[in-house]
Backbone as JSON, one array per atom type, in Angstrom:
{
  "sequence": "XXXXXXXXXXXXXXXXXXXXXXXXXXXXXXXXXXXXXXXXXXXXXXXXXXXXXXXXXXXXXXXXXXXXXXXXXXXXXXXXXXXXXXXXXXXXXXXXXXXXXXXXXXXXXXXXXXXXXXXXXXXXXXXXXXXXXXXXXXXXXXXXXXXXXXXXXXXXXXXXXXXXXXXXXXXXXXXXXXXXXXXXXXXXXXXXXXXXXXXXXXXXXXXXXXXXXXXXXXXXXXXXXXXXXXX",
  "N": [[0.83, -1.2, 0.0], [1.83, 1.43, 0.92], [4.0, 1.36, -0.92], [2.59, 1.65, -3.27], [0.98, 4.32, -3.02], [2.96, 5.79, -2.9], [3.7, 5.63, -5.24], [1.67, 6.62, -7.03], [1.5, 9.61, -5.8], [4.18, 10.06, -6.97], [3.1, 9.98, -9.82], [1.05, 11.73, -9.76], [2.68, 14.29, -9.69], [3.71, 14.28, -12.28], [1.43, 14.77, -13.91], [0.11, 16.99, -12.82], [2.13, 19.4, -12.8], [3.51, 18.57, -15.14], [2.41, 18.22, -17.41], [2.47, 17.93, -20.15], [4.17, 15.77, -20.68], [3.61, 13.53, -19.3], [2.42, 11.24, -19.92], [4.12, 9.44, -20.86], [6.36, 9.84, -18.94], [4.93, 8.59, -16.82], [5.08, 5.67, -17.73], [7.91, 5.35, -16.92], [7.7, 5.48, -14.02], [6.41, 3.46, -13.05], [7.78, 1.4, -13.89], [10.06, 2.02, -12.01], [8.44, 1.81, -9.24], [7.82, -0.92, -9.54], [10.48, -2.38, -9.32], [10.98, -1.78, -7.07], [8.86, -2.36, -5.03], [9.87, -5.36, -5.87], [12.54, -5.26, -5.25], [12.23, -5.07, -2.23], [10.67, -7.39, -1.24], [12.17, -9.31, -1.75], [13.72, -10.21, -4.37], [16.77, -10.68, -6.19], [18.24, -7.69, -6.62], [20.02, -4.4, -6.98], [19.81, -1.64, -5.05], [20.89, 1.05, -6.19], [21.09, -0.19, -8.94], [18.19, 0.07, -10.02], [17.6, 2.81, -9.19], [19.5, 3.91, -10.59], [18.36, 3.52, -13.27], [15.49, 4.47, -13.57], [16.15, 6.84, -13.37], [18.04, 7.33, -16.12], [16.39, 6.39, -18.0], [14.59, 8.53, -17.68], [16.03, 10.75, -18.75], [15.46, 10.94, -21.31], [13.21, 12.03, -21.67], [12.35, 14.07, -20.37], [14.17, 15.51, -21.21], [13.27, 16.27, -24.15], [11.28, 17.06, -23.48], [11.03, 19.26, -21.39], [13.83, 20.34, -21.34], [15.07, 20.71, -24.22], [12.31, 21.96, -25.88], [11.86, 22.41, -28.37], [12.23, 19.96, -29.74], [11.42, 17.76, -32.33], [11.05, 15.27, -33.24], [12.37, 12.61, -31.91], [14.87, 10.19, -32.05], [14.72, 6.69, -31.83], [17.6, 5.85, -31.46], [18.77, 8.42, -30.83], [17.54, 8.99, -28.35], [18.08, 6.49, -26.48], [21.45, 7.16, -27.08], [21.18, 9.54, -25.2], [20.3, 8.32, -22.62], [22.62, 6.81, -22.32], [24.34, 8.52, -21.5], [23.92, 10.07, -20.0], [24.8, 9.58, -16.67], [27.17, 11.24, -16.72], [26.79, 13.42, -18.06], [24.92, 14.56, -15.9], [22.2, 15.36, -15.58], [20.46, 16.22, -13.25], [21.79, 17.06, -11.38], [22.78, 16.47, -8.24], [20.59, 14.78, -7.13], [20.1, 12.15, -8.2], [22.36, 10.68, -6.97], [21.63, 10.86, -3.98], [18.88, 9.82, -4.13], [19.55, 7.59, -3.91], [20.91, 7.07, -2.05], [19.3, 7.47, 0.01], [16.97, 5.27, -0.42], [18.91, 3.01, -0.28], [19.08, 2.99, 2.54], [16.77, 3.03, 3.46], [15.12, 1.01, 2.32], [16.54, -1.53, 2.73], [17.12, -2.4, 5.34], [13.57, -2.44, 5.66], [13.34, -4.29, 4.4], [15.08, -6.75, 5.61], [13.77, -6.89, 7.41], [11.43, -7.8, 7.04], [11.78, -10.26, 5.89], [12.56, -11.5, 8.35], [10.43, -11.19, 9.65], [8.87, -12.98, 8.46], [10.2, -15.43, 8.38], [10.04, -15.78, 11.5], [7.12, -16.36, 11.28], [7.12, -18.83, 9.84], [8.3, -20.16, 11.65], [6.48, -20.41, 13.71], [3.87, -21.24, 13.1], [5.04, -24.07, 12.26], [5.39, -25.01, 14.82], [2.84, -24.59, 16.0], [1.55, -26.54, 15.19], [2.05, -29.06, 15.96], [2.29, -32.75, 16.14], [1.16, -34.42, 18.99], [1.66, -37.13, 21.08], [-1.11, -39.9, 22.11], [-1.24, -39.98, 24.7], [0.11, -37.72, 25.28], [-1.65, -35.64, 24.18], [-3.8, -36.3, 25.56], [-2.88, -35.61, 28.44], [-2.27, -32.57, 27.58], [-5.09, -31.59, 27.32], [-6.19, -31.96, 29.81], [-4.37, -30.09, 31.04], [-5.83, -28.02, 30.33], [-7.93, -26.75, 32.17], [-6.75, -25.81, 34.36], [-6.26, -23.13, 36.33], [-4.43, -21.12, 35.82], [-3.49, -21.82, 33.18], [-5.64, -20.78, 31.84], [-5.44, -18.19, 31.64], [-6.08, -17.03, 34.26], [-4.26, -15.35, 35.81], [-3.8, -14.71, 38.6], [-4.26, -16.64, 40.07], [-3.79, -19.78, 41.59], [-1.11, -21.66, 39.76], [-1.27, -25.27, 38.62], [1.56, -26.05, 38.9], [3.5, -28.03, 39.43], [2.22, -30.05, 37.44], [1.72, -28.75, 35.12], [4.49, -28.36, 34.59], [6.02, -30.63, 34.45], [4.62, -31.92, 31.92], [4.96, -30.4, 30.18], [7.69, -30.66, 30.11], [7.3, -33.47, 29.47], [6.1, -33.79, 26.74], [7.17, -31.3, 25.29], [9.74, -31.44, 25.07], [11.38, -32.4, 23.0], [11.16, -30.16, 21.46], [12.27, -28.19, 22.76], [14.61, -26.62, 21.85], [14.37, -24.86, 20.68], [13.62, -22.7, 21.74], [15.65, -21.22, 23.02], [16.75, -19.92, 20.58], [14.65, -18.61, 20.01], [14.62, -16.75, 21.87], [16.64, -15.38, 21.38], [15.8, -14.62, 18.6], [13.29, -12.57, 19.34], [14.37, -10.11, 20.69], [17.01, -9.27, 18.58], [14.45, -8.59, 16.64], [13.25, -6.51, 17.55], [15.07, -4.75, 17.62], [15.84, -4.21, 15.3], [13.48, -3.31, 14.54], [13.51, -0.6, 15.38], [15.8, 0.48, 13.82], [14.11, 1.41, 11.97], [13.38, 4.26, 12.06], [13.23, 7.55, 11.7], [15.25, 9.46, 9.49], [15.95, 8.12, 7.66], [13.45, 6.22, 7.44], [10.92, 3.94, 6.22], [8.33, 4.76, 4.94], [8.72, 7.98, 5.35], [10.9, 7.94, 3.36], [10.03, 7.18, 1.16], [7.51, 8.06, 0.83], [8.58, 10.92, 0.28], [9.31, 10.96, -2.48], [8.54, 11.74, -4.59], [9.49, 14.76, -4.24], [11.81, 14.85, -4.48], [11.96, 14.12, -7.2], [11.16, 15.9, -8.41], [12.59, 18.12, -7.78], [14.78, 17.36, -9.37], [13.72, 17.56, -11.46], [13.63, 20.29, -11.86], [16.2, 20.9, -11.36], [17.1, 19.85, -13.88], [15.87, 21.73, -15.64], [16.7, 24.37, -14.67], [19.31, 24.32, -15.57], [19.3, 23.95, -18.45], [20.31, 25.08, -21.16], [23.19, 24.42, -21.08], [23.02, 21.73, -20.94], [22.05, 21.21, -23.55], [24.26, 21.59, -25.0], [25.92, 20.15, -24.3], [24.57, 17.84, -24.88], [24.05, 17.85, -27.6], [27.03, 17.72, -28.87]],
  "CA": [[0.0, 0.0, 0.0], [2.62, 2.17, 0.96], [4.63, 1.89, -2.23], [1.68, 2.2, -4.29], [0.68, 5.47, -2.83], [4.25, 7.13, -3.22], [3.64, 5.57, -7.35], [0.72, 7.72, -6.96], [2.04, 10.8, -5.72], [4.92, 10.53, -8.09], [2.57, 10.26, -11.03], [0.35, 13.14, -10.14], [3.28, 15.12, -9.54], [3.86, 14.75, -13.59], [-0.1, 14.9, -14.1], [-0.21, 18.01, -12.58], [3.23, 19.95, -13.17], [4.32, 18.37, -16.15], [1.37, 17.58, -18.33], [2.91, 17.71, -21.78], [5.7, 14.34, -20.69], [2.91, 12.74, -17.84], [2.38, 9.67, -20.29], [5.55, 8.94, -21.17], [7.21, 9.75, -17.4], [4.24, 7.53, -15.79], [5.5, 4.52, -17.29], [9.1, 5.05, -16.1], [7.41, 5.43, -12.66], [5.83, 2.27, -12.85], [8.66, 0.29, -13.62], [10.36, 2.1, -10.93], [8.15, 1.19, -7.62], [7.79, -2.44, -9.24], [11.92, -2.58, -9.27], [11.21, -0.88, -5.68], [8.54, -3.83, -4.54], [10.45, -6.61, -6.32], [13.64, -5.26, -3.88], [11.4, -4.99, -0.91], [9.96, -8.7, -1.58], [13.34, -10.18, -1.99], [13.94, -10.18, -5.43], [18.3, -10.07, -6.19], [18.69, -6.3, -7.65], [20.57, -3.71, -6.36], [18.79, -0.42, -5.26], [21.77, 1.79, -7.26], [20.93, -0.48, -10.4], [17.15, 0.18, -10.25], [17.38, 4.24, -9.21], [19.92, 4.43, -12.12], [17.44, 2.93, -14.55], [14.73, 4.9, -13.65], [16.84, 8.59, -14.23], [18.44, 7.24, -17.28], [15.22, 6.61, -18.78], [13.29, 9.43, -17.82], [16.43, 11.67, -18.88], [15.45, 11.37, -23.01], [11.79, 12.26, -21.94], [12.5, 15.72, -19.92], [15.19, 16.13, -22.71], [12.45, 16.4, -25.1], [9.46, 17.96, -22.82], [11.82, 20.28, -20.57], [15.59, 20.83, -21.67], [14.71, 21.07, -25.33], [10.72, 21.25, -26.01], [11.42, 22.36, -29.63], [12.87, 19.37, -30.9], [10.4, 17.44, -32.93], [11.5, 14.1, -33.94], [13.76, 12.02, -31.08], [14.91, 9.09, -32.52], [15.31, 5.75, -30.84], [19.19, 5.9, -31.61], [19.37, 9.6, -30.04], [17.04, 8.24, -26.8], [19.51, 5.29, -25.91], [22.59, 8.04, -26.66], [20.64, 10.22, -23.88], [20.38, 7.4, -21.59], [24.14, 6.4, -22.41], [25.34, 9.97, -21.7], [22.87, 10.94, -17.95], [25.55, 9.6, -15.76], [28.23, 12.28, -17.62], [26.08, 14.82, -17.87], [24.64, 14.71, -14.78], [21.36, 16.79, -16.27], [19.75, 15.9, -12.39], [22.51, 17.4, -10.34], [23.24, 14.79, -7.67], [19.66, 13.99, -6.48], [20.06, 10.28, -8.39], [22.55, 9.94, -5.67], [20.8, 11.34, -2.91], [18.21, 9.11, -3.96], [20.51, 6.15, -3.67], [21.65, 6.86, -1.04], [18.34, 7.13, 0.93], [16.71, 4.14, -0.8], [19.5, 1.95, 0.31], [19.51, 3.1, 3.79], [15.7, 2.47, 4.15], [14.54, -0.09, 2.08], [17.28, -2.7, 2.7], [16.38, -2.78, 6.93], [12.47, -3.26, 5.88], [13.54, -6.04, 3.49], [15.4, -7.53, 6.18], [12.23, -6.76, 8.52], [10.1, -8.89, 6.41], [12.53, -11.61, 5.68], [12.98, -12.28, 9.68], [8.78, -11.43, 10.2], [8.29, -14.53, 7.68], [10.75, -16.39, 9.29], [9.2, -15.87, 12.83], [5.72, -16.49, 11.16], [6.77, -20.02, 9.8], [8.65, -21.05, 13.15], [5.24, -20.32, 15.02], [3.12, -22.2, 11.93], [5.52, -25.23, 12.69], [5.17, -25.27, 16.29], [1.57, -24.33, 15.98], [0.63, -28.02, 14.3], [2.74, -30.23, 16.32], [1.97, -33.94, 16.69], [1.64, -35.38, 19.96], [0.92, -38.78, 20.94], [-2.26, -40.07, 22.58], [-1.04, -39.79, 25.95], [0.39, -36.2, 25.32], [-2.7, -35.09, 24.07], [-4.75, -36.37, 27.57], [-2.14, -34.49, 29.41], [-2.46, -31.03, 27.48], [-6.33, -31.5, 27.49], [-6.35, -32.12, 31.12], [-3.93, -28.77, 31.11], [-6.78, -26.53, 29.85], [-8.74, -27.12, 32.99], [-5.97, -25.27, 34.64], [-6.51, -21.77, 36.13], [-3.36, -20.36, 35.19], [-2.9, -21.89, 32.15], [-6.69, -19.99, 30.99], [-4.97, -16.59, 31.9], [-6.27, -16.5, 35.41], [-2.61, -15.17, 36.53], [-3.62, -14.78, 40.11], [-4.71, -18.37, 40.5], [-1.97, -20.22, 42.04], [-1.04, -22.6, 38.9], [-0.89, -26.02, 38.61], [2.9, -26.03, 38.56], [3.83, -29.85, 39.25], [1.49, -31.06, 36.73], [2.58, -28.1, 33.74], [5.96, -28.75, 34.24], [6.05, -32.54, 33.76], [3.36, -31.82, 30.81], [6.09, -29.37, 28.75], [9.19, -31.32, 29.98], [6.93, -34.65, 28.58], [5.57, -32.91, 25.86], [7.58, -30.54, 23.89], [10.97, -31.37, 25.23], [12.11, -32.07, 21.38], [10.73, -28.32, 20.83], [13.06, -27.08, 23.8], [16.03, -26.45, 21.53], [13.73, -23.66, 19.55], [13.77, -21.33, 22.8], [17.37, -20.5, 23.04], [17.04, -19.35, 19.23], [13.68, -17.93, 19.61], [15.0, -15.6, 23.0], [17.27, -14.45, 20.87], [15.16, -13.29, 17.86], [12.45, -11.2, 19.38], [15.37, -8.59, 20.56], [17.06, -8.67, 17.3], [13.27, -7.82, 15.82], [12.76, -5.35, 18.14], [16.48, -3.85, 17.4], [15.92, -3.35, 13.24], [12.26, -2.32, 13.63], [14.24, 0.84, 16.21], [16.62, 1.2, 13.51], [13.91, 2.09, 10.8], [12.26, 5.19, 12.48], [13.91, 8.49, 11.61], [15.52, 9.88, 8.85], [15.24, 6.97, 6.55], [12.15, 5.68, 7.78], [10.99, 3.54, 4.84], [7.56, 5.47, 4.75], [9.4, 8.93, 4.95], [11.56, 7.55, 1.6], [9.27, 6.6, -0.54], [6.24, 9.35, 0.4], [9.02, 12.3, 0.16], [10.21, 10.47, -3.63], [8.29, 12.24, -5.51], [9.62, 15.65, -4.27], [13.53, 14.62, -4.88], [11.64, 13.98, -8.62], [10.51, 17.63, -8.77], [13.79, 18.97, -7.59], [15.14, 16.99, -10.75], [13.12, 18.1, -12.63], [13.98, 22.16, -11.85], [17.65, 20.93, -11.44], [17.42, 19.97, -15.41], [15.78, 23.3, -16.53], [17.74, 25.53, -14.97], [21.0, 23.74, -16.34], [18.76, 23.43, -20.35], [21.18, 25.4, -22.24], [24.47, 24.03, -20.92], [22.43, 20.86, -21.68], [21.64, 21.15, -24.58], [24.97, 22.08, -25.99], [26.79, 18.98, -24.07], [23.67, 16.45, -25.57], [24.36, 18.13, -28.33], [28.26, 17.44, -28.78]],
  "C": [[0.87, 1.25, 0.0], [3.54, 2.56, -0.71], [3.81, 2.07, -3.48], [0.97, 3.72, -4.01], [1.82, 6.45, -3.22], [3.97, 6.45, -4.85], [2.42, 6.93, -7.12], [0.94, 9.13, -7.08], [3.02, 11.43, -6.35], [3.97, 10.63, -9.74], [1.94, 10.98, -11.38], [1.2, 14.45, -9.78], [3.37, 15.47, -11.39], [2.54, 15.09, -14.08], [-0.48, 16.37, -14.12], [0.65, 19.58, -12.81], [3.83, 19.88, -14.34], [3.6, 17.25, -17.08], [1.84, 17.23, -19.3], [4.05, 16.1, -21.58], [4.78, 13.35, -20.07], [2.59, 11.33, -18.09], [3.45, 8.92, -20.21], [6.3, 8.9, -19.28], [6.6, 8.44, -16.58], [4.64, 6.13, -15.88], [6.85, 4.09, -16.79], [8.9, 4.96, -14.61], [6.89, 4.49, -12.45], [7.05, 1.75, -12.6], [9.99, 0.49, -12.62], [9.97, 1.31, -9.61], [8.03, -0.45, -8.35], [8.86, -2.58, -9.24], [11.7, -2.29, -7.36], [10.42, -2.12, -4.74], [9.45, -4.85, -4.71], [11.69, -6.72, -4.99], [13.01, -5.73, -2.79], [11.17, -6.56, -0.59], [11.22, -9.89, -1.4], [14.06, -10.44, -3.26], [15.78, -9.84, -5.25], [18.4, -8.95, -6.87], [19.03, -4.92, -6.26], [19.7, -2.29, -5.88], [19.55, 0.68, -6.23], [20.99, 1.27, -8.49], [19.39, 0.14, -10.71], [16.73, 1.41, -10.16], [17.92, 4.94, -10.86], [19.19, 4.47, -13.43], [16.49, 3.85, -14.1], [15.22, 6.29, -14.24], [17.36, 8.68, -15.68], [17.2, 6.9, -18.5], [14.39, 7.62, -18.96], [14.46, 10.86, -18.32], [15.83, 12.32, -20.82], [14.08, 11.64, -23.04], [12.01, 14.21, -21.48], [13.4, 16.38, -20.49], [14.31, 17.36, -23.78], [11.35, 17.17, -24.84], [10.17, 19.17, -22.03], [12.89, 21.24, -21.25], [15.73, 21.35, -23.56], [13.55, 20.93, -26.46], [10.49, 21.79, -27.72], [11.48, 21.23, -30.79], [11.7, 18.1, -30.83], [10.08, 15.93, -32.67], [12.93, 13.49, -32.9], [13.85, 10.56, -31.38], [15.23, 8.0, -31.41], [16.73, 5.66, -30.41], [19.49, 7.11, -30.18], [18.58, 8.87, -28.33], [17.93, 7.48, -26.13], [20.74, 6.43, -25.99], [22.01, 8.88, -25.24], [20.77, 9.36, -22.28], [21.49, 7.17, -21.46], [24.79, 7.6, -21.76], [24.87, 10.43, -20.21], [23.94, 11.06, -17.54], [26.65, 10.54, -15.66], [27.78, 13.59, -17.74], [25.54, 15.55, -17.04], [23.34, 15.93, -14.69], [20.21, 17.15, -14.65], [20.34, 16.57, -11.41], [23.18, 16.19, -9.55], [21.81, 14.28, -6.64], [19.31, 12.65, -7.16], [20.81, 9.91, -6.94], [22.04, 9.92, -4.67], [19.32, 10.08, -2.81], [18.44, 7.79, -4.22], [20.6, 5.84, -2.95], [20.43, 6.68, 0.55], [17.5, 5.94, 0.58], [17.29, 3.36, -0.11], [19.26, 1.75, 1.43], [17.92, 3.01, 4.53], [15.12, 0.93, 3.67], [15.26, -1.63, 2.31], [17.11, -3.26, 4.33], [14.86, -3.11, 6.93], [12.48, -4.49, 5.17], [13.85, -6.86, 4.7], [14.39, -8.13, 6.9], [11.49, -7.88, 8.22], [10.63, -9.81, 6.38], [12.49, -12.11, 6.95], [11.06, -12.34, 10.32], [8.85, -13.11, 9.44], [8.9, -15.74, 7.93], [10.33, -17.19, 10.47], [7.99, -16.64, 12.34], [6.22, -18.28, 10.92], [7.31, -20.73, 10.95], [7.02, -21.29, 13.71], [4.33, -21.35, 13.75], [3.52, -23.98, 12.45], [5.52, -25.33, 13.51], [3.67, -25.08, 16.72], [0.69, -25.6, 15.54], [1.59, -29.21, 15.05], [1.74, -31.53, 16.62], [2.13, -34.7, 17.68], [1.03, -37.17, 20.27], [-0.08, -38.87, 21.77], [-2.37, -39.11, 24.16], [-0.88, -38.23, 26.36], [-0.67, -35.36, 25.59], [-3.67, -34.99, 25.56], [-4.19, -35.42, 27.88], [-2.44, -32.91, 29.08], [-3.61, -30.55, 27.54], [-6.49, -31.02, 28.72], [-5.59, -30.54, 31.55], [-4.6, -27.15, 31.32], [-7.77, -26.27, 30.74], [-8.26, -26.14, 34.61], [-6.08, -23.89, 35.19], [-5.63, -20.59, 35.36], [-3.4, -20.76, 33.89], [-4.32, -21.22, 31.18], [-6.65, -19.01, 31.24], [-5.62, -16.2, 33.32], [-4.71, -16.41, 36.27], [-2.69, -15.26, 37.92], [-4.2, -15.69, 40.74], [-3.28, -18.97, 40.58], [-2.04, -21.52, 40.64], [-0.87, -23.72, 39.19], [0.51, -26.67, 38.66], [3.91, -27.58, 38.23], [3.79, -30.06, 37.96], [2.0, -30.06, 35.57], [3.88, -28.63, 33.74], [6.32, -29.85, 33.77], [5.11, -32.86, 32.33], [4.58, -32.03, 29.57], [7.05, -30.17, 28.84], [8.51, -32.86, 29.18], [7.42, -34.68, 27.36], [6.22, -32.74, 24.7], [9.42, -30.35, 24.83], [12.07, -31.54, 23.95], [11.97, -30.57, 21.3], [11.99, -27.51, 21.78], [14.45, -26.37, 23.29], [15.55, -24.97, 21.22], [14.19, -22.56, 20.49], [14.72, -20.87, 22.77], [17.76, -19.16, 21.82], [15.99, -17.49, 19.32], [14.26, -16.12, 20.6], [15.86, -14.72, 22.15], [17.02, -13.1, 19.46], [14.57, -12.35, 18.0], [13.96, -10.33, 19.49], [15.5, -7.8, 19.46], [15.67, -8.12, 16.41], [13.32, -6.7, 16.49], [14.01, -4.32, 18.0], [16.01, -3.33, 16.05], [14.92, -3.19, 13.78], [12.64, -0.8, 14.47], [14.54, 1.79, 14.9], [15.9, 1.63, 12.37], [13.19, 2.76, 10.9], [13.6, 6.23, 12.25], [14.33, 8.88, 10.19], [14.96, 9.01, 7.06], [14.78, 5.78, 6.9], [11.37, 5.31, 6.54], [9.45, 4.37, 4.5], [7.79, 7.04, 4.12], [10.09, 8.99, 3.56], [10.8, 7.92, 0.84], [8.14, 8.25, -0.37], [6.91, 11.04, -0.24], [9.6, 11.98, -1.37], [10.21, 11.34, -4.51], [8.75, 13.96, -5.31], [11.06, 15.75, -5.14], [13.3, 14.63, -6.56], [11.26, 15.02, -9.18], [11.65, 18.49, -9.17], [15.09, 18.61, -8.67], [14.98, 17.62, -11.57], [13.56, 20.3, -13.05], [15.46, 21.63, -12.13], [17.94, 21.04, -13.45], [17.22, 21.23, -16.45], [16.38, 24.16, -16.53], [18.64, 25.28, -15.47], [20.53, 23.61, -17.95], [19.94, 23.73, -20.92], [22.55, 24.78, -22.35], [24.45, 22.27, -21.43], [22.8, 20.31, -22.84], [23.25, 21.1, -25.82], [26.28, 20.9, -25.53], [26.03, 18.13, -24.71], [24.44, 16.61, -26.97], [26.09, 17.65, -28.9], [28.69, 15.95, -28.34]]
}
């Protein structure tokens, strides 16, 4: 939801500012946030490779709609030279890097985020369906009868009879704990470290401004532009 709202807000930024390019830009903004999900998701691609691709594509459109809106006829040949030439020309200033550099530094801690949630989720799935044997079963039945163990905390618990249940029970399972003690923390450490600056919400909703400030960066620089495309 999130990265479909910042597509959003980047596409009515061209919709509304930069009507005459808004077809053409929208689908470089597509295949942006899906390069931007696909990361997020797990997909192997770099966030550099996928920012670069988006500026180097959208440089032979604001070429043509911005930097030089008289020229008629842009051939496929000259488009690909445009794209070949961004990184050199630098018609953006340095908000590609800027938006490298904050990309990386948010979206690669909620990737992780998710990779260790879905982790957690199938530990608890697999410990959530265990098979016990007849006898087990009596015992954990007989468990639920329990005051403590039906959240009455200030009922003195059964304690004997749990303990000899779990140590029965799920004494194969007892290895998991050691692991498990140790993941919540680490969850609760990365989801700390992705509040603030590059807070993966903050990223993505502020994207479309860094795409504005492009966009001025290229006009005011047109002529100097124009006469390096040119050459």
């Amino acid at each position: 939801m999130l990265i479909k709202l910042s597509e959003n807000y980047t596409s009515t930024l061209f919709c509304n500012a930069y009507k005459n390019m808004a077809v053409e830009a929208t689908t470089r903004v597509q295949e942006f946030f899906t390069d931007v999900a696909l990361f997020v998701f797990g997909t192997d691609i770099r966030t550099e490779e996928f920012v670069n691709r988006f500026f180097d594509t959208l440089f032979p459109v604001v070429y043509n709609h911005v930097i030089n809106p008289g020229l008629t006829d842009v051939t496929l040949e000259y488009a690909q030279c445009l794209q070949m030439a961004r990184r050199d020309i630098r018609p953006f200033g340095n908000i590609p890097n800027k938006v490298i550099g904050r990309m990386g530094r948010s979206l690669l801690p909620s990737r992780n985020f998710l990779q260790a949630l879905n982790l957690g989720i199938e530990v608890i799935n697999t410990t959530d369906h265990l098979h016990f044997s007849k006898d087990c079963s009596r015992a954990l039945l007989r468990m639920q009868y329990c005051p403590h163990c039906q959240g009455l905390i200030l009922s003195k618990p059964c304690m004997g009879y749990c303990l000899n249940v779990i140590r029965g029970c799920l004494a194969y399972m007892a290895e998991v704990d050691l692991h498990w003690q140790e993941y919540i923390p680490s969850l609760e450490e990365l989801s700390s470290a992705m509040h603030g600056t590059y807070d993966i919400e903050h990223v993505l909703l502020n994207f479309h401004s860094l795409v504005n400030d492009a966009l001025m960066q290229a006009h005011v620089n047109g002529q100097e532009l124009t006469e390096q495309s040119d050459s």
